[in-house]
C-alpha positions as CSV (number, residue, x, y, z in Angstrom):
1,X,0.0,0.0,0.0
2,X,1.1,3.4,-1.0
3,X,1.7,6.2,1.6
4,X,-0.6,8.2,0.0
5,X,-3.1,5.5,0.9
6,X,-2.2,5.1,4.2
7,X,-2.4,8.5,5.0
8,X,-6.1,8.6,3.3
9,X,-6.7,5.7,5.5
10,X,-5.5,8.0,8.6
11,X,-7.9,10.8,7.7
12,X,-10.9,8.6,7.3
13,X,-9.8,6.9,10.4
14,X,-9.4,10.3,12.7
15,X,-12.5,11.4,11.2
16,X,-14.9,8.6,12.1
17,X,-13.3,9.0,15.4
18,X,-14.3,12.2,16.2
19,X,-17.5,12.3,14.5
20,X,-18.6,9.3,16.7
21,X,-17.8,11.7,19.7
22,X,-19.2,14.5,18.6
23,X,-22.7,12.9,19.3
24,X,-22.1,13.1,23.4
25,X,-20.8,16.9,23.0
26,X,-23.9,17.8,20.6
27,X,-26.2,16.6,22.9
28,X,-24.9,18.5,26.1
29,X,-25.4,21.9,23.9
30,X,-28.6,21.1,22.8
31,X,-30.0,21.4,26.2
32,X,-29.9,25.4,25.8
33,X,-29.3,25.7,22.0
34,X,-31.5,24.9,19.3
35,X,-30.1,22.6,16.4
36,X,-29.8,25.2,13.9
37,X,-28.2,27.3,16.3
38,X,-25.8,24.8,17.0
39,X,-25.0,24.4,13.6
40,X,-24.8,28.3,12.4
41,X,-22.2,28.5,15.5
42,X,-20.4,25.4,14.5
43,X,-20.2,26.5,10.8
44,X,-19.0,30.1,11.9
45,X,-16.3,28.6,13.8
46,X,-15.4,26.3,10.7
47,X,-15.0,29.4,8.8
48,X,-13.3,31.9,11.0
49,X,-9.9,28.7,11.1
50,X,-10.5,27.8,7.6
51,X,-9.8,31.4,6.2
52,X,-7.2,31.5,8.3
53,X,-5.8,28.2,7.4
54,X,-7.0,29.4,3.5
55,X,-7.1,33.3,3.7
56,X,-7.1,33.7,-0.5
57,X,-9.8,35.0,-2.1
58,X,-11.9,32.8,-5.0
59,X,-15.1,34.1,-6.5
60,X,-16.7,32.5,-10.0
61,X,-20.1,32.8,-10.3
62,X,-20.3,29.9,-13.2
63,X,-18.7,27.5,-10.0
64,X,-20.2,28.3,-7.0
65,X,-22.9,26.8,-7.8
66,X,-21.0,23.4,-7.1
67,X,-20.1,24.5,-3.8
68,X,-23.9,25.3,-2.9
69,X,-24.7,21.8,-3.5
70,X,-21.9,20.5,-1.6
71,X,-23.0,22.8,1.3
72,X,-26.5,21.5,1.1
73,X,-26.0,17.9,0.9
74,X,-22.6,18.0,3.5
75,X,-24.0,20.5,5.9
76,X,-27.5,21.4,5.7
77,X,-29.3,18.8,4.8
78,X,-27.8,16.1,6.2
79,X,-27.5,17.9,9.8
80,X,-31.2,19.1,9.6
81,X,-32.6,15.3,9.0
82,X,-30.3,14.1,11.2
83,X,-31.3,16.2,14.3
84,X,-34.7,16.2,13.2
85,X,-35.0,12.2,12.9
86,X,-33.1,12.1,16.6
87,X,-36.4,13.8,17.8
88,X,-38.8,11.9,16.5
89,X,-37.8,8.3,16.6
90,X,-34.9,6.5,19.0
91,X,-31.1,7.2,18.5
92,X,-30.3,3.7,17.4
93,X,-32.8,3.9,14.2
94,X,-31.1,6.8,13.8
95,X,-27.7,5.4,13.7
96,X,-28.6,2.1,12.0
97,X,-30.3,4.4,9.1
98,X,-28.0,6.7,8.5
99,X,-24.9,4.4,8.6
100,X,-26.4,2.9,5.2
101,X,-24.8,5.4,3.6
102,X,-22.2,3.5,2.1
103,X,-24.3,1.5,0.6
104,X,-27.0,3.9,-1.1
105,X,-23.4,5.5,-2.3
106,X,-22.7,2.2,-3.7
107,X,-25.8,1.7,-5.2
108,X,-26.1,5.5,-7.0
109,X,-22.5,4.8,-8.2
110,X,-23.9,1.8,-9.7
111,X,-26.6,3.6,-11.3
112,X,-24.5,6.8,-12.6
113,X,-21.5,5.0,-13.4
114,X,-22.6,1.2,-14.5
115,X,-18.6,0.3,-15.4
116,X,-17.9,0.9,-11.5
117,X,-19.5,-1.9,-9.9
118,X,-17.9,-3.6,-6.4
119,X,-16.2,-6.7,-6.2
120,X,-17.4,-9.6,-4.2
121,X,-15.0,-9.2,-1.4
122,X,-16.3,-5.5,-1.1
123,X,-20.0,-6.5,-1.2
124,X,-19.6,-9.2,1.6
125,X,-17.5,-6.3,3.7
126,X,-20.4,-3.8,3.0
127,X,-22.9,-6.4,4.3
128,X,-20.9,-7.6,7.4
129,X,-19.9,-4.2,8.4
130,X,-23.8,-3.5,8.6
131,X,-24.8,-6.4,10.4
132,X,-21.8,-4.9,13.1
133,X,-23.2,-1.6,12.5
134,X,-27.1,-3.3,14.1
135,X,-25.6,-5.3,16.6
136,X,-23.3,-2.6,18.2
137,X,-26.1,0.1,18.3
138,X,-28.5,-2.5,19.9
139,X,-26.1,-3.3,22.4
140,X,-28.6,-5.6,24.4
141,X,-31.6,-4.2,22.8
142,X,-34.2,-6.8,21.7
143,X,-36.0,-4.8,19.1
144,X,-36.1,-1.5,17.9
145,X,-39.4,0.5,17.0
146,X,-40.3,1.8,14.1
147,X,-41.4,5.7,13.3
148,X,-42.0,6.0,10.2
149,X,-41.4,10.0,10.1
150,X,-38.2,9.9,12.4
151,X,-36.7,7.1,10.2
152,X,-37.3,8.7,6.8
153,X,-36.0,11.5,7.8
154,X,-32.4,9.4,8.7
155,X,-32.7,7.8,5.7
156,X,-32.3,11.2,4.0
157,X,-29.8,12.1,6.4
158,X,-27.7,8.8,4.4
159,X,-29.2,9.8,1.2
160,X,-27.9,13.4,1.3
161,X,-24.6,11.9,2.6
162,X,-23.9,9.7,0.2
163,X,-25.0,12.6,-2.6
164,X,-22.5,14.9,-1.0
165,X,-19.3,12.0,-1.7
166,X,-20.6,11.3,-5.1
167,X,-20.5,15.5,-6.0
168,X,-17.2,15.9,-4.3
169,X,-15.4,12.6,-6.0
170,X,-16.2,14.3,-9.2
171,X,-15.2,18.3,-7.9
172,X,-12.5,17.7,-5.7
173,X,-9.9,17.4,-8.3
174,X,-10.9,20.6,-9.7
175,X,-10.1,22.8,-6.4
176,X,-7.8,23.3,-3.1
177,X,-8.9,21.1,-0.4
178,X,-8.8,23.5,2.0
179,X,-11.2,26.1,-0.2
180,X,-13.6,23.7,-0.5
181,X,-14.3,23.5,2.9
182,X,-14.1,26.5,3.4
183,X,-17.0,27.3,0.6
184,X,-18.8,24.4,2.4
185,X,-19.0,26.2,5.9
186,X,-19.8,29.4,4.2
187,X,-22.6,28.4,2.4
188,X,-23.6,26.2,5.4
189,X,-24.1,29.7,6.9
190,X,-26.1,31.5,4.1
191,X,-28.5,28.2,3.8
192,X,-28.8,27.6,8.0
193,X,-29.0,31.6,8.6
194,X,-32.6,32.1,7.3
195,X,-33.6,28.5,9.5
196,X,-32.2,30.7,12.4
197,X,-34.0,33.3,11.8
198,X,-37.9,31.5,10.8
199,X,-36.6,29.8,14.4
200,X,-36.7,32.7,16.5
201,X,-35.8,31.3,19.5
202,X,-32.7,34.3,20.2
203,X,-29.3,32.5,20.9
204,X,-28.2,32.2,24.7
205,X,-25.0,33.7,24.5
206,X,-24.7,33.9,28.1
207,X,-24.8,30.2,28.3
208,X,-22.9,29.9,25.3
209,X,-19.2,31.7,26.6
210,X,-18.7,29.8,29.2
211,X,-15.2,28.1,29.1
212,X,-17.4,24.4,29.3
213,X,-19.7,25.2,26.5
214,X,-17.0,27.6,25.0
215,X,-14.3,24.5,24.1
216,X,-17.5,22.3,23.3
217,X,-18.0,24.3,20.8
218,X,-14.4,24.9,19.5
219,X,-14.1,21.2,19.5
220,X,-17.4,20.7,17.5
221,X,-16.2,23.9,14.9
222,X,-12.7,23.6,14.4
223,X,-12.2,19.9,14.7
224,X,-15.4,18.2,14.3
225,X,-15.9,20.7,10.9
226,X,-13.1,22.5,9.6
227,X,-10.5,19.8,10.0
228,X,-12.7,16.4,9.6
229,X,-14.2,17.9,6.5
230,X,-10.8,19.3,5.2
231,X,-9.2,15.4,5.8
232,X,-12.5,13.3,4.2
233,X,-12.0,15.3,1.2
234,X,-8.4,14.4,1.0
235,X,-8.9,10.6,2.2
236,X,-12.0,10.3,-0.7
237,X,-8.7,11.6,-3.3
238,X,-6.2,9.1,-1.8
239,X,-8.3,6.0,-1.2
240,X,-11.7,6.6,-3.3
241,X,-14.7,7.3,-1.8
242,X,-16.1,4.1,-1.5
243,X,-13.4,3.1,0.4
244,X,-13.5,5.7,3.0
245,X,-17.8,5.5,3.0
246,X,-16.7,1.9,4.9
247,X,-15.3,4.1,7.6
248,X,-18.9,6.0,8.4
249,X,-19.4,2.6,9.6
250,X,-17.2,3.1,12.7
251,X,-19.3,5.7,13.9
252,X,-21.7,4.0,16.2
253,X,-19.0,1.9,17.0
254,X,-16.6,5.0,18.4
255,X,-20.4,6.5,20.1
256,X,-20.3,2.8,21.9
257,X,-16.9,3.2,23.2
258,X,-17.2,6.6,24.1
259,X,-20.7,6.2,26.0
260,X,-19.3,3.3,27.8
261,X,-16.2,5.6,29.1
262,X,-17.8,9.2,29.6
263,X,-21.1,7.6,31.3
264,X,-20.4,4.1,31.8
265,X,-22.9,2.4,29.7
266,X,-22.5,-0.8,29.5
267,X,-21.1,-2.8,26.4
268,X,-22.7,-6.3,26.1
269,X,-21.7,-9.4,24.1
270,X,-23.5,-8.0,21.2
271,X,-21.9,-5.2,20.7
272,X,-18.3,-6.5,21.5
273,X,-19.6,-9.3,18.2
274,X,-21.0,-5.9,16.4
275,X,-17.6,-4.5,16.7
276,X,-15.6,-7.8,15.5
277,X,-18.2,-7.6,12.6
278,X,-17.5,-3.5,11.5
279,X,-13.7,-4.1,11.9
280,X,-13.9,-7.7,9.6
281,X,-16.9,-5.9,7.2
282,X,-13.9,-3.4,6.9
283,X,-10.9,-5.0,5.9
284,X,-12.5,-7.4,3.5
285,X,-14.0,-3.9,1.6
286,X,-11.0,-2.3,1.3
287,X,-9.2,-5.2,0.0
């Protein structure tokens, strides 16, 4: 394996690790923040250490276009259904659904690009990884319930994922890493601003710069946003994107572990099985 690889490997990796944390630290902030509050703020912070990270200037008004769609389907979109769906249905349909991303993203790839199709070994690491994916977000469970409205709306959370990947593997070539996420966070303030705003609930900023809910914040802006977004784009460029989609499978995994050391939650037998499952579902895909 090249370097290049492993390094796109890495990305993936740190990403699905602190995306599966983030969960715990959103939560906490949306006891006195609305979800599109929280995500204006996050996407502000984003952009603030991305323009400084990227501070040239790049305007085209044929291409920006392409970086409003990314926005949507990255930001907006996916992280309105998302919050929405945790609402109105329990966290582990949530998870389940949205972690089928990979394979919608495999299956529009199909469709759009008919030559690309996945080999065996990656179809039986898609599968297993899922069946890891169900048993570590049960965890002991014996059933889950079904709402139909809640899990829709996290299956158009995976949708508008996977949508997202499939834009940027054909973009991303064309641009800087680093202003494309950029564009992403600023757009994911222009289309998030106006939800804000019809929300009108005002933002409790006393609650908000406090050095608790301060780094929260800082951790969910500059690392969960600006950096994880900056290094998926660069592992989808060194390792494909269906090869780094696998890695969205780790999530519930990393939300397991983290649970069961911030709070102590308990991890049974079937999620220590769902776990051997993601990790083999894993490496047989990326062979």
């Amino acid at each position: 394996m090249k370097k290049s690889q492993w390094m796109g490997h890495g990305m993936a990796l740190i990403c699905v690790v602190v995306w599966g944390s983030t969960f715990m630290v959103s939560k906490g902030l949306m006891t006195f923040l609305q979800p599109v509050q929280l995500m204006l703020l996050r996407f502000i912070l984003a952009y603030l250490l991305l323009w400084v990270l990227h501070p040239k200037w790049y305007f085209r008004w044929r291409e920006e276009w392409r970086f409003l769609l990314l926005a949507l389907f990255s930001n907006t979109l996916y992280c309105l259904a998302e919050t929405n769906a945790i609402t109105l249905t329990q966290t582990s349909n949530v998870s389940i659904l949205v972690s089928t991303s990979p394979i919608l993203m495999a299956l529009l790839l199909a469709v759009i690009r008919k030559e690309e199709h996945l080999k065996r070994g990656q179809i039986t690491g898609y599968a297993v990884a899922f069946v890891g994916v169900v048993l570590v977000v049960l965890n002991g469970m014996t059933a889950l319930h079904l709402r139909p409205l809640g899990d829709l709306l996290a299956l158009s959370a995976a949708a508008s994922w996977s949508v997202y990947c499939l834009l940027l593997r054909r973009w991303s070539p064309l641009y800087d890493g680093l202003l494309i996420t950029r564009k992403l966070m600023f757009y994911g303030i222009l289309t998030v601003l106006p939800l804000v705003l019809l929300d009108g609930h005002p933002i409790p900023f006393e609650s908000v710069f406090t050095w608790e809910n301060g780094l929260k914040l800082m951790y969910l802006g500059f690392v969960g946003s600006a950096l994880c977004y900056l290094f998926w784009n660069k592992a989808t460029q060194k390792i494909s994107v269906l090869k780094a989609s696998l890695y969205i499978y780790m999530v519930p995994l990393v939300t397991l572990v983290v649970s069961a050391v911030a709070i102590h939650e308990t991890i049974t037998v079937t999620g220590v099985i769902g776990i051997f499952l993601v990790i083999a579902g894993m490496v047989l895909g990326t062979l």
